[in-house]
N, C-alpha and C positions, 0 to 999 in steps of 0.2 A: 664325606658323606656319599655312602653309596646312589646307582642311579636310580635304583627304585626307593631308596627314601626321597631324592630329588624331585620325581615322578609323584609321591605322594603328598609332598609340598606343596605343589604347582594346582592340585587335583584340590588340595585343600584350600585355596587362597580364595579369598572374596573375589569375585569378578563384575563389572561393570556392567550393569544392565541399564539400556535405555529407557527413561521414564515415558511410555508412550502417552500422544497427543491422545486425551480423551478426548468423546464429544463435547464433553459438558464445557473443555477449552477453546475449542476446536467456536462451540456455537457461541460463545461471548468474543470471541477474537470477531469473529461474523456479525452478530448482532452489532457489539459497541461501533466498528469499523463501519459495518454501513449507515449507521446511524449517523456518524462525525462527518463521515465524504457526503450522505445526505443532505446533512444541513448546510453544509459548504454549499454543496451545486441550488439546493433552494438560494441559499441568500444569491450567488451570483445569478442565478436565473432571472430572478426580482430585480437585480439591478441592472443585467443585462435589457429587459423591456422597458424598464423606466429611461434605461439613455433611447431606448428607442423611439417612445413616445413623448420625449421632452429632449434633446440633443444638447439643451444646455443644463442637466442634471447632473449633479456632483453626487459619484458614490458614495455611499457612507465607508468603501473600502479604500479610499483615496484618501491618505493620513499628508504623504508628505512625496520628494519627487523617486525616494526609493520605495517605500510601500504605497502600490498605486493600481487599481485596479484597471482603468481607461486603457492604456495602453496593450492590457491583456486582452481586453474586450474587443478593443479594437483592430489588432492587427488580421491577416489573413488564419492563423493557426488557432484563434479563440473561434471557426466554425469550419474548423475541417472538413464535413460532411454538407457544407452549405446551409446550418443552423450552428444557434451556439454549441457548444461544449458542456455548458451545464445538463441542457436538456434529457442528454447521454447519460449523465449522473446520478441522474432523479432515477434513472428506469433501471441502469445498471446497480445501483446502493441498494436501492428498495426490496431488487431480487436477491441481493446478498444477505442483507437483514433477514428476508422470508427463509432462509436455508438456515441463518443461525437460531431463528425461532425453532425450528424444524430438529434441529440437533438437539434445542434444552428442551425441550417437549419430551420427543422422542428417540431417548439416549440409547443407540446401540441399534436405529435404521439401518437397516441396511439398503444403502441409495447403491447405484449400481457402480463398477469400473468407469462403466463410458459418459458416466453424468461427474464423473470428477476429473478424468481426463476434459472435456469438455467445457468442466466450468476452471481450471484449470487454464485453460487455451484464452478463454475469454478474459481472467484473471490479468495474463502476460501480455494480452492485447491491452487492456486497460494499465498496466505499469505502463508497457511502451511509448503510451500517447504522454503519461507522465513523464517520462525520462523527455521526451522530446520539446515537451511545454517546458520544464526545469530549462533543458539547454535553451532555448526561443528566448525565455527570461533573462536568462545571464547574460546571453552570449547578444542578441540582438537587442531586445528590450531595453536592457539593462534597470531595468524593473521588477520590484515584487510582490504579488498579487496576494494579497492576505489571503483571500477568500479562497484563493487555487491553492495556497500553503496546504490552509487545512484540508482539503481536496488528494491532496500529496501525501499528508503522513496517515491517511486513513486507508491511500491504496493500498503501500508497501505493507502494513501485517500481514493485511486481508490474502495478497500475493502470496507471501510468504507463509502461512499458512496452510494454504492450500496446496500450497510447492510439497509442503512437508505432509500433509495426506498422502499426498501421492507417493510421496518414496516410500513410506512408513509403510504403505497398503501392498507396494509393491507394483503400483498401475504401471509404472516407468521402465520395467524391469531390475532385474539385481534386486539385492537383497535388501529387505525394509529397516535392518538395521544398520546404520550407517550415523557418522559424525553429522550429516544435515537433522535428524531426528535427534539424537542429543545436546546436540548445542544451539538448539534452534531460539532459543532465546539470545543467547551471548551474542549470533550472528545476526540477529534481525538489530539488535544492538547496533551494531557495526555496520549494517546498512544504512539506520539512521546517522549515524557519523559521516559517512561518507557524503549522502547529502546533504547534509553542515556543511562539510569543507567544500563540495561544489561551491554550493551556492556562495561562502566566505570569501572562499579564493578571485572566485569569476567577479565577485561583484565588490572586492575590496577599495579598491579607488574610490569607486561611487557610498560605495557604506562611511566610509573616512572623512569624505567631503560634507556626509550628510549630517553627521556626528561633531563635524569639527562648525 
């Protein structure tokens, strides 16, 4: 085959276009996600005052001595900032939720570069303290916190979502189309696995004994 029938081949073939992140995705990944980490940090909030106003109060998140709330509550890393950890929750979900409203309302705002860099930033700050609470759990604890679970799998979309605006939009620089925007589903996948297998690995003993 000559090279310009080759050339004409190539020019003809289907090519792979990335399915861009709509808002309409975009604002239910936001809404449902603050909605789920919402109601996490409410119930922990609630039971965080109740041990405070009663010391001999049993959580309703306290099942057994692996799924246990107490021990999350109580260590020095459930108030980093010298309150709890929920209260953080409440303020930071609520504004998430209000931005996914904001998207299915009004699909195709244009919110600026430096409000999704920004909220971005704060996004990576709120996994971080997550990543850090998962390891505190495993690793010291050896406890796990229902109520911070659900707190957990509601940050990582949220994150990752926003991760994926930002490449898509271009805020980061390089170019918006890239393997993070197309397989951004497969990968957040994969992110949930991985904190599966944390958490299985670090806390296998203790799960085994619990079980057994």
């Amino acid at each position: 085959m000559a090279d310009t029938d080759l050339d004409s081949a190539y020019d003809a073939a289907p090519t792979v276009v990335s399915r861009p992140l709509t808002d309409r995705s975009l604002g239910l990944v936001l809404l449902l996600g603050g909605l789920v980490g919402l109601v996490g940090s409410a119930a922990l909030a609630i039971e965080r005052y109740l041990t405070l106003v009663d010391p001999n109060h049993q959580p309703s998140c306290s099942i057994n001595g692996l799924l246990t709330c107490s021990p999350a509550m109580a260590s020095p890393a459930g108030s980093l900032l010298g309150f709890p950890n929920p209260y953080l929750g409440l303020g930071a979900f609520s504004v998430v939720m209000t931005v996914g409203v904001v998207l299915l309302v009004a699909p195709g705002v244009a919110l600026p570069r430096w409000f999704w860099r920004a909220f971005l930033a704060v996004a990576t700050a709120g996994t971080g303290l997550v990543v850090f609470l998962v390891w505190t759990s495993v690793v010291e604890l050896r406890a796990l916190c229902p109520y911070c679970m659900v707190v957990w799998a509601a940050t990582l979309p949220v994150w990752w979502y926003v991760l994926v605006r930002n490449v898509e939009g271009g805020f980061l620089g390089g170019s918006g189309a890239s393997t993070v925007v197309r397989m951004r589903g497969w990968i957040l996948a994969v992110l949930y696995v991985v904190l599966a297998a944390v958490v299985v690995v670090g806390l296998g003993p203790t799960l085994l004994a619990t079980l057994g």
